[in-house]
N, C-alpha and C positions, 0 to 999 in steps of 0.2 A: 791721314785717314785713320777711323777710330778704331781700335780692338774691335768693340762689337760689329763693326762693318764687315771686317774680314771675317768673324767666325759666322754671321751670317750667309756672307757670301758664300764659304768652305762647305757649309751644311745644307744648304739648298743643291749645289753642286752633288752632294755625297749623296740627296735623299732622292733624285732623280735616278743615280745609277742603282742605289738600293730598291729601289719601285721592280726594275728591270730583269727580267729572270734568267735565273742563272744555267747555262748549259753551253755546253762547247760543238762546235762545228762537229756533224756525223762525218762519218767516216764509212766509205762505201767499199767494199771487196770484192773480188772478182775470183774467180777458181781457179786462174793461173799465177796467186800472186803476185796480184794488182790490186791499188788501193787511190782514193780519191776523197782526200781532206778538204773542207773549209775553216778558216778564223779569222780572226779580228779583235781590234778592240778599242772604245771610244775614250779618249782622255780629254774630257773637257777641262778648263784652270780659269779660276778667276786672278787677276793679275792687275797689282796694284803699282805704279810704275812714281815715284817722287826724282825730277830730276833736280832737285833742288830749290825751284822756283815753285810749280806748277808739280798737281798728282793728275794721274791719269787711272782710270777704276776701265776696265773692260773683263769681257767675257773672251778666251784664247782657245786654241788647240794646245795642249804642250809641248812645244817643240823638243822635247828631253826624249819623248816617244808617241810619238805624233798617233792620231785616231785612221787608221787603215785597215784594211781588208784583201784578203788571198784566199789560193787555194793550192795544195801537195796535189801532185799526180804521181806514183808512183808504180814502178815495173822490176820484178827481180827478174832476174836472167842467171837462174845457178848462183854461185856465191857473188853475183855482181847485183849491183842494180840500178837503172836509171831512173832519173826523178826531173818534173821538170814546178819549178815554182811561178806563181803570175803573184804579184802584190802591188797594189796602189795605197797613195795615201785619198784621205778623204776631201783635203785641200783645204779646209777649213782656217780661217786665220789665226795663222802660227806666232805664240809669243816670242818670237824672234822674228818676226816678219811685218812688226807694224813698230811708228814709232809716234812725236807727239801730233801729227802733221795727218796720220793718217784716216781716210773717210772710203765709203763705199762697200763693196760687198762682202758679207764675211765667208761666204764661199767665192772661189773661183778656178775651177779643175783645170790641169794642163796638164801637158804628155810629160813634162818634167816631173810632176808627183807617180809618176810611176816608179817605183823601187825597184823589183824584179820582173824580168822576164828571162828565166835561168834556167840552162840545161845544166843536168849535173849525170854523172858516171863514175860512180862510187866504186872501186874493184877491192878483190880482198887481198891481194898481192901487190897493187903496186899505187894505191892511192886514188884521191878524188877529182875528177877533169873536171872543168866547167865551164861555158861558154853564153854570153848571151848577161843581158842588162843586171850587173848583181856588185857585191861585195869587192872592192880589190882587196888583194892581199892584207893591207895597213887598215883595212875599217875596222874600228874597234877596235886598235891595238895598245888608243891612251889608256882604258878603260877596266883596266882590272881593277873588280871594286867588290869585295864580300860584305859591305856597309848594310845592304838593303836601304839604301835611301836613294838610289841613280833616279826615281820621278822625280826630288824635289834639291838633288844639290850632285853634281860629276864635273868630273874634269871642263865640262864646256861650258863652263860657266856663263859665256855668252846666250844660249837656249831659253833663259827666263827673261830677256830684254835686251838681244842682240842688236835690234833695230834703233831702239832710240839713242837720240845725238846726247853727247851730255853739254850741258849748260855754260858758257864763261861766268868767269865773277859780275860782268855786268848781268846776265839773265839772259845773253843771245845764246840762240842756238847756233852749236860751232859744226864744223866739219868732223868730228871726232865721231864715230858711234861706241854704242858697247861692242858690235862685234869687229871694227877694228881694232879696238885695242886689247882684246879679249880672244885667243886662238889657242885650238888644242891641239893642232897640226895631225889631226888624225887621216884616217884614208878613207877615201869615196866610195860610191856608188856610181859605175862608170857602166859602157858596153866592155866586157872584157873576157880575155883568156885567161883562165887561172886555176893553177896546180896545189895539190895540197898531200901534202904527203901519209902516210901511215902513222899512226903515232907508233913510237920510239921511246918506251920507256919516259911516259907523260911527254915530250917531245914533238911538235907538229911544226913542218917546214910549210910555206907557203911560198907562190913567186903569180905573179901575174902582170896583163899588159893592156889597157883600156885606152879609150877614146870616149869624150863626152857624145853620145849617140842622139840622145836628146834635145838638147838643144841646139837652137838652129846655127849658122855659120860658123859652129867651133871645131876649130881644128886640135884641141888640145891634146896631149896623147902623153901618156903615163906608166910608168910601169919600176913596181915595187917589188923586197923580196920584205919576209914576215916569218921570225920565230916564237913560238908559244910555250909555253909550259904548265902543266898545272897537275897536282898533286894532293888531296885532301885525304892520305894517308900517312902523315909528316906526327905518328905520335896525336898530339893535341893537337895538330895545328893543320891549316889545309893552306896551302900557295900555288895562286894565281900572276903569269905573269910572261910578258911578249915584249918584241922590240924588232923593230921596222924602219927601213929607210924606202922613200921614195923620190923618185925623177921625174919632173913634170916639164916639156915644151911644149911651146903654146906662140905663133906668130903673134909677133908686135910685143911679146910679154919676156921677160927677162926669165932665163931658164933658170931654176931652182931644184935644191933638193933637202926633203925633210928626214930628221933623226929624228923617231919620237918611239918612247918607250913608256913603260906600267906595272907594279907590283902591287897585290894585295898580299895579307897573311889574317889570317882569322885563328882567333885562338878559341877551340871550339865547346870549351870547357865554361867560358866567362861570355862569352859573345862578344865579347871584344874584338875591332879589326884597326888594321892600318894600312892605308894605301896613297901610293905616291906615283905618281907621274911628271916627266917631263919631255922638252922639244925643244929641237935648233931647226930653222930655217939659214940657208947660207947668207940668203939673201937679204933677212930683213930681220929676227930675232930669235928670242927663246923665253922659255916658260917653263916653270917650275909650279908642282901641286903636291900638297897634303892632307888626307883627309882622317880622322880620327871617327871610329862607326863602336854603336852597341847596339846590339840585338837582341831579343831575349820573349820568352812568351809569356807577358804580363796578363792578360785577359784571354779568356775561351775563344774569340774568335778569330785569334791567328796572331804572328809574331807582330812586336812592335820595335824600330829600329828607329836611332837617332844619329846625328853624325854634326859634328866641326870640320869646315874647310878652311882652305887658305889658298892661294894664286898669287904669284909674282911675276911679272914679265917686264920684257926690257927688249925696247926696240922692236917693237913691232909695229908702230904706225910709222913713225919716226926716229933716225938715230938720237938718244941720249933718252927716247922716253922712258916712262915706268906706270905700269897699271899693276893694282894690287884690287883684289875684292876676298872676301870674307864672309860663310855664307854659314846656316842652322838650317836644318830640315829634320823631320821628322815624316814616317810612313807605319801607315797602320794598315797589317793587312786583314782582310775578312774573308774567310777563305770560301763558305759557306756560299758566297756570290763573286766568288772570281774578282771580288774588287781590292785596289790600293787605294786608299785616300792619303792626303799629303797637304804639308805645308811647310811652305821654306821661307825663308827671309833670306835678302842676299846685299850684299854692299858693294860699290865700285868707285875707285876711286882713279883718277886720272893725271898725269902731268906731262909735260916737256920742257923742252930745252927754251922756247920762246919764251917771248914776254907775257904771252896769253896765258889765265889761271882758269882751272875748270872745278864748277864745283863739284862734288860729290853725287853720287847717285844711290839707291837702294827700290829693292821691287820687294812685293810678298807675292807667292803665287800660291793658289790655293786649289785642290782639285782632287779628284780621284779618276784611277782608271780601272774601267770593265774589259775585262776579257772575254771573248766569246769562242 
């Protein structure tokens, strides 16, 4: 696909959210210290998919931070206060959700694109209770990233083309996709309990205990504990960083349990950052990430940030495999309209222990996201 394709595609993307005006969800108050938010925001990407034989040009949602909508309810009670959040995604089709095969609607809503439906009870002595469809403990806990680049390059490297299979040397499509061989071992969005403690001298303990609520006949059931830390009072430098293990059983499926941890460090003086993540599964492998990020305010209308990845793993589709990809992005923010524009390029690359060789793969995604 040629250059000018993609920065066409990039700019027509960026000139629709730029048309769009900019203002954030009101915010409604009550006289006893109550309050009722809305927000959202649409990340549309163009996504150009080469699985080595064949390119694939379509219009995505970005699955990195998908185009959704909610709203805050909010109640203090003295120094407590309960909060309860509703958020959907817009279901729009996700570049991790199609692959070379696929046709039909690029909408299609289900009770599964629902993210929250979350009670929370915040106290000022002994921490935050929450109950009801949200976060477990380990979401977001690959994910310390001070880059500014997480729309167009993060740990999940599978999010800009998880779906599509990659290629043998002859040109079949194998059983392999990007997102099996591509995993962050991060934690979900389940029905769940889950506790969160006071910070503690930058310090937050977390533990909780879910059930896939949403989908129909799963009995799957989970439950993680999640330490955090973070600090952007270190001198020059600010540090971001958690580590999480979770338990998953699930009938007919082989119980499993994930180690996956994350650091960032920004040096706040250069805008320089560096952030690493990895992951053991017992069951089936492990993954290793590095990202190298600068940030910096080149232009009036907000920062601009670029970043170098890397991924390694081993044995995660199959014992003796290895997937490695390698990815550039760049984000420009414009603060003016609540918008990120972006552009990444991303490489993947495939092998195993058979006799089967797979080629190569690479995507560009191209997009911006509005905040509202």
């Amino acid at each position: 696909m040629s250059t000018k394709l993609v920065l066409r595609s990039s700019a027509a993307v960026a000139a629709v959210l730029l048309a769009a005006p900019a203002f954030a969800g009101p915010t409604y108050t009550n006289d006893n210290g109550g309050s009722f938010r809305w927000y959202g925001q649409f990340n549309p990407s163009f996504q150009s998919f080469d699985d080595g034989t064949d390119d694939y040009n379509r219009i995505v949602d970005n699955s990195g931070s998908n185009s959704r909508i909610g709203f805050w309810v909010e109640q203090a009670y003295g120094a407590n206060t309960l909060r309860f959040n509703f958020e959907t995604a817009f279901s729009f089709r996700a570049s991790d959700g199609i692959n070379q095969t696929t046709k039909g609607d690029a909408v299609s809503w289900s009770r599964t694109n629902i993210r929250h439906v979350d009670f929370q009870f915040e106290t000022a002595n002994y921490g935050k209770f929450s109950a009801g469809q949200g976060s477990m403990a380990t979401d977001g806990i690959a994910y310390a990233d001070f880059s500014g680049t997480g729309l167009g390059a993060s740990t999940s490297v599978a999010d800009s083309a998880g779906g599509y299979a990659f290629r043998t040397s002859a040109g079949a499509l194998s059983g392999v996709t990007v997102g099996d061989a591509f995993t962050d071992l991060d934690g979900s969005r389940l029905g769940r309990v889950r506790y969160d403690s006071n910070n503690y001298a930058g310090f937050v303990f977390s533990a909780s205990y879910g059930t896939d609520i949403l989908a129909a006949n799963n009995d799957r059931e989970t439950y993680d504990v999640a330490v955090r830390y973070s600090n952007d009072e270190l001198g020059a430098f600010a540090l971001d960083a958690g580590i999480g293990a979770a338990w998953t059983e699930q009938t007919g499926r082989q119980d499993r349990r994930d180690v996956t941890g994350s650091i960032s460090v920004l040096h706040k003086d250069t805008g320089l950052s560096l952030s690493l993540a990895a992951g053991d599964r017992d069951i089936s492998g492990n993954y290793a990430y590095a990202k190298l990020g600068y940030s910096a305010d080149l232009i009036a209308a907000g920062t601009t940030s670029f970043s170098v990845d890397y991924y390694d793993g081993s044995d995660l589709v199959t014992n003796g495999d290895s997937s490695e990809s390698w990815g550039l992005a760049a984000v420009q923010k414009i603060d003016r309209y609540n918008v990120e524009a972006y552009l990444a390029y991303r490489d993947y690359s495939y092998a195993d222990t058979s006799a089967t060789t797979y080629q190569d793969a690479n995507v560009i995604l191209a997009g911006a996201r509005w905040k509202f």
